[in-house]
C-alpha positions in Angstrom: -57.1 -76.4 70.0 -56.0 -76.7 66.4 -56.1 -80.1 64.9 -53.9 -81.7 62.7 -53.2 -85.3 60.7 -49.6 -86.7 59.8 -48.5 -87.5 56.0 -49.9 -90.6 55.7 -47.4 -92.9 53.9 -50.4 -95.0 51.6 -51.3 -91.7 50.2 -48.5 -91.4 47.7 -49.2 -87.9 46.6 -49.9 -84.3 49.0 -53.4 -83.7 47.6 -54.9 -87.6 48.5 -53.8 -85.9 52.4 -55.5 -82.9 51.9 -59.0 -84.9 50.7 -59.0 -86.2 53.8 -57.9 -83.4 56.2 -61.1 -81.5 54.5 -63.1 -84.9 54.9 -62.2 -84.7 58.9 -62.5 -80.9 58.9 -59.3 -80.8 60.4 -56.7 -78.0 60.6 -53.6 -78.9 59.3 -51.5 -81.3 57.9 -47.7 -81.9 59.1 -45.2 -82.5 56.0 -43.0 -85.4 57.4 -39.6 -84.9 55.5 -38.8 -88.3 55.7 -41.2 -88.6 52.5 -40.2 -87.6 49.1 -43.8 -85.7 48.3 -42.7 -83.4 51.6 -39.6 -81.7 50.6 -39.1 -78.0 49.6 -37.9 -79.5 46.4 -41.4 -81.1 45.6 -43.6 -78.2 47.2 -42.4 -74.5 46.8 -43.4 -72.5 48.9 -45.3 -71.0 46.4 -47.5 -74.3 45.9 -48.1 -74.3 49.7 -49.6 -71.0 49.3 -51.7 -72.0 46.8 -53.0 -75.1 48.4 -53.6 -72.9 52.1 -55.5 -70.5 50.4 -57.3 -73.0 48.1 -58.7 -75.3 50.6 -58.0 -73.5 53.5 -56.0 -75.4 56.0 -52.5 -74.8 57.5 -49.3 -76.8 57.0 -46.7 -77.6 60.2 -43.4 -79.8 59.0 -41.2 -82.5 60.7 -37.7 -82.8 60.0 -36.1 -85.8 58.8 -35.4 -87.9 61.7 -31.8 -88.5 60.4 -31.3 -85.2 61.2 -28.2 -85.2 63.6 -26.8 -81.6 64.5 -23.9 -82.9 67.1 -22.2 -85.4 64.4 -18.2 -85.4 65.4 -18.1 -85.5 61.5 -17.9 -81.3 60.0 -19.0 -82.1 56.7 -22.3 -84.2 58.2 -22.8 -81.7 60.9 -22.7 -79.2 58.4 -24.9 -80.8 55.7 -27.9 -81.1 58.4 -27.5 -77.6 59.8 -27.9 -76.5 56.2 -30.7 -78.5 55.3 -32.5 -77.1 58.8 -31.8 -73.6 57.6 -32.9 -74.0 54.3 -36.5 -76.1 55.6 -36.5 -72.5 58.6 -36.4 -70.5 55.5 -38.7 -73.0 52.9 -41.5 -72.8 56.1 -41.4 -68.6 56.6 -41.8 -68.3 52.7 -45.1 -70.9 53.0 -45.8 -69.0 56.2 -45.8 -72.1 58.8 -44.8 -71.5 61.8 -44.2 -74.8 63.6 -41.2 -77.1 63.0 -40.7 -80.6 64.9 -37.8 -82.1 65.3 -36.1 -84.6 67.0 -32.7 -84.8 69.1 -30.5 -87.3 67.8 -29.1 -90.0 70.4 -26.2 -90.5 68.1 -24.1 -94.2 68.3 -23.7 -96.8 71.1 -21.4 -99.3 71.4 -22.8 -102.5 73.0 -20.3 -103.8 75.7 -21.0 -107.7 77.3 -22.5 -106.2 80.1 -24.1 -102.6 79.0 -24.6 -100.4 76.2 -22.3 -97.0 76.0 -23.4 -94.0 74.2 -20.7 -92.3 72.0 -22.0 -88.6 72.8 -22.4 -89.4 76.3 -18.6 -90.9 76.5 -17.5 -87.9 74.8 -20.2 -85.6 76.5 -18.4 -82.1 76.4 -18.1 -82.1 72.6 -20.9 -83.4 72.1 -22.7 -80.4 74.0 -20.2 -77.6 72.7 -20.9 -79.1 69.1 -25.1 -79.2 69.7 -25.0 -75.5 71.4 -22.9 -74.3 68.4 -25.5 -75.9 66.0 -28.7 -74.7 67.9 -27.3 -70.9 68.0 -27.2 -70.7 64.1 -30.5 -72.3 63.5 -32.6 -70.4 66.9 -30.8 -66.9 65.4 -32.3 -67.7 61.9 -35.7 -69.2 63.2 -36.1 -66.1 65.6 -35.7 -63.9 62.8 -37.8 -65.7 60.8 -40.6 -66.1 63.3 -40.7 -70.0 63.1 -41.0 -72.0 66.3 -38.5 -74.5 66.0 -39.9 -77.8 68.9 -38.2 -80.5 69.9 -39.7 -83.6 70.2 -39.6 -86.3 72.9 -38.5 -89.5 70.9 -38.3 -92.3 74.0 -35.1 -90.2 74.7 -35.6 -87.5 77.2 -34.8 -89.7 79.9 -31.7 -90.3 78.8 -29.3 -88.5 81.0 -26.7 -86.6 78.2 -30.3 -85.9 76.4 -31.6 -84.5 79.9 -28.5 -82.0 80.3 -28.5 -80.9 76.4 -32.1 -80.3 76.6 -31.2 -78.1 79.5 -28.2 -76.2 78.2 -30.8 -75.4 75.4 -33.7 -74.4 77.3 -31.3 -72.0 79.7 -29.7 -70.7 76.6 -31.9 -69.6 73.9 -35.2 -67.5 75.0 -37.0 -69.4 71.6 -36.6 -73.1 73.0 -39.7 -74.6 72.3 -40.8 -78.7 72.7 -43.3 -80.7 71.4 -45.1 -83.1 73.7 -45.4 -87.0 72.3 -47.9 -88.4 74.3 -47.5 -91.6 73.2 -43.4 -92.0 73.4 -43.8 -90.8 76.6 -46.4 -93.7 77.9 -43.9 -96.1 76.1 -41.2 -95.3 78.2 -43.8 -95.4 81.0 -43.9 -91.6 81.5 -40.1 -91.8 82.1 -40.1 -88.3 79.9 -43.2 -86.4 81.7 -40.7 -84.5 84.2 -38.9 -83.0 82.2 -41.6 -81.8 79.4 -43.3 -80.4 82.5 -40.6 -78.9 84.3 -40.8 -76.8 80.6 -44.2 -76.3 80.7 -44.5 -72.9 78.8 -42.1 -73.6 76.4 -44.1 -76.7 74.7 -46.2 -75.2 71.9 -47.1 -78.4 70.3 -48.4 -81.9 70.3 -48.3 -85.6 68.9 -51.3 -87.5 70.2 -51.7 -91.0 69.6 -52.2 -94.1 72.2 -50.2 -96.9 73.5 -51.3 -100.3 74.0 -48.6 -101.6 76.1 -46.6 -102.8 73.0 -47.1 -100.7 70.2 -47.3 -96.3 70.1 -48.9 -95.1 67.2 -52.5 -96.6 68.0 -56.0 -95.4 67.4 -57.0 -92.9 70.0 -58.7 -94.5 73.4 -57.6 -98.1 72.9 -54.6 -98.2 75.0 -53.4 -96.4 78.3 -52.3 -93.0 77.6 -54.5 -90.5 80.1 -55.8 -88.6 76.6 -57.8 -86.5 78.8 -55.5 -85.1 80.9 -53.0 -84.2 77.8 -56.4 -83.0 75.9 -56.5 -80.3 79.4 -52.9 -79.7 78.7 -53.4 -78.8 75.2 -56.3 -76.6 75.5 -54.7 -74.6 78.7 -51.2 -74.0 76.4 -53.0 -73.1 73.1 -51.0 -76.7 71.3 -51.8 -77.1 67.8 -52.0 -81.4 67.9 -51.2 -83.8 65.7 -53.5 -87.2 65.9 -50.2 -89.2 65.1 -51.8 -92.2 63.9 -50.7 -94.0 60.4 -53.3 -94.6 58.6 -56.3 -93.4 56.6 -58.8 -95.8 58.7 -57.1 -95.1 62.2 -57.1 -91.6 61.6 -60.6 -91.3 60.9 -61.4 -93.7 63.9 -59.1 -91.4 66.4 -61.0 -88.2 65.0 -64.6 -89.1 65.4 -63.4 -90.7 69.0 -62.3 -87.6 69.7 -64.9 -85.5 69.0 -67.1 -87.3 71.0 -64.9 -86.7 73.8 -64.9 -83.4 73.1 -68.3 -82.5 72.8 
């Protein structure tokens, strides 16, 4: 198993996350778009390179979460399918090979009694707009040799979610998921079907705990079955991100963890 740290957000520059990725011995590091310091505009490929081959550790990248590819809106839908391109192409010139991503619920209205999904009330579109989007960016990624994984954001239990992850996965041969171990327990393993009725076609993983209020928490101080997805991971080669937030969790999580693993 391959292990990995988030871009920590008190660490306002990429080489403070490096430091400690080398102090952990860890793998890699995943460039979280949402951050300014994380964008092919402030790291070239070119400066990836050099940082790969200068301390020897691997990069993966999340998407910006804002990232929606079946907005009703052309010039939106357009402007995110472009920036996925471009961040296909920015990770095959840095030669990483994992992109995470998540699938955007979209807009509810809330009614008095319930709450109503816009891309659920309009489902059809919705799913001919979110194939036609997915078929540009799984031609380029497959040519391009970049696994492109959706992630399980508290939403694959969500029943328009549940058919458009389907459509995808009986679509396109390259439909890959990444497993979030701790969304999952938050929605009380509401999401677990589905990610294991796609077994094969998960090829990576966010591990952190859940305490029975908050995700995101050290590793072994809340109710997630760690062992269990640790099995998982090691039987599907997963490279694994210990998706905690900070410097002092991270390094709790990771020494946990080895013991574990020893």
């Amino acid at each position: 198993m391959r292990l990995g740290m988030p871009t920590l957000i008190e660490f306002r520059d990429i080489h403070e996350n490096i430091r400690l990725c080398k102090e952990l011995n860890l793998d890699f590091i995943e460039l979280n778009m949402n951050l300014p310091i994380c964008l092919p505009e402030s790291m070239p490929a070119n400066e990836i390179m050099r940082l790969k081959k200068l301390y020897g550790i691997d990069f993966t990248i999340h998407l910006p979460e804002e990232i929606d590819l079946s907005s009703f809106h052309l010039p939106i839908r357009r402007g995110h399918i472009e920036r996925c391109k471009e961040t296909i192409e920015w990770a095959h010139a840095a030669e990483i090979k994992t992109l995470n991503m998540h699938l955007n619920n979209g807009i509810y209205f809330t009614l008095p009694q319930q709450r109503v999904w816009i891309n659920e009330q309009y489902e059809a579109k919705y799913l001919e707009l979110l194939l036609d989007s997915f078929a540009e960016l799984y031609d380029l990624s497959n040519k391009l040799s970049v696994k492109l994984c959706i992630e399980n954001a508290c939403n694959f239990n969500v029943s328009f979610i549940k058919r458009a992850l389907n459509m995808l996965s009986s679509t396109f041969d390259n439909f890959y998921l990444t497993w979030d171990v701790g969304h999952d327990a938050k929605v009380n393993y509401a999401e677990q079907p589905l990610i294991l009725s796609h077994a094969k076609q998960v090829r990576h993983m966010h591990l952190h705990d859940f305490n029975g209020k908050s995700d995101h928490q050290p590793l072994f101080t809340g109710v997630v079955p760690l062992e269990n997805r640790l099995k998982f991971a090691s039987e599907h080669d997963l490279s694994i991100v210990v998706e905690v937030k900070t410097s002092f969790a991270l390094k709790e999580s990771i020494y946990k963890l080895r013991e574990i693993l020893s």
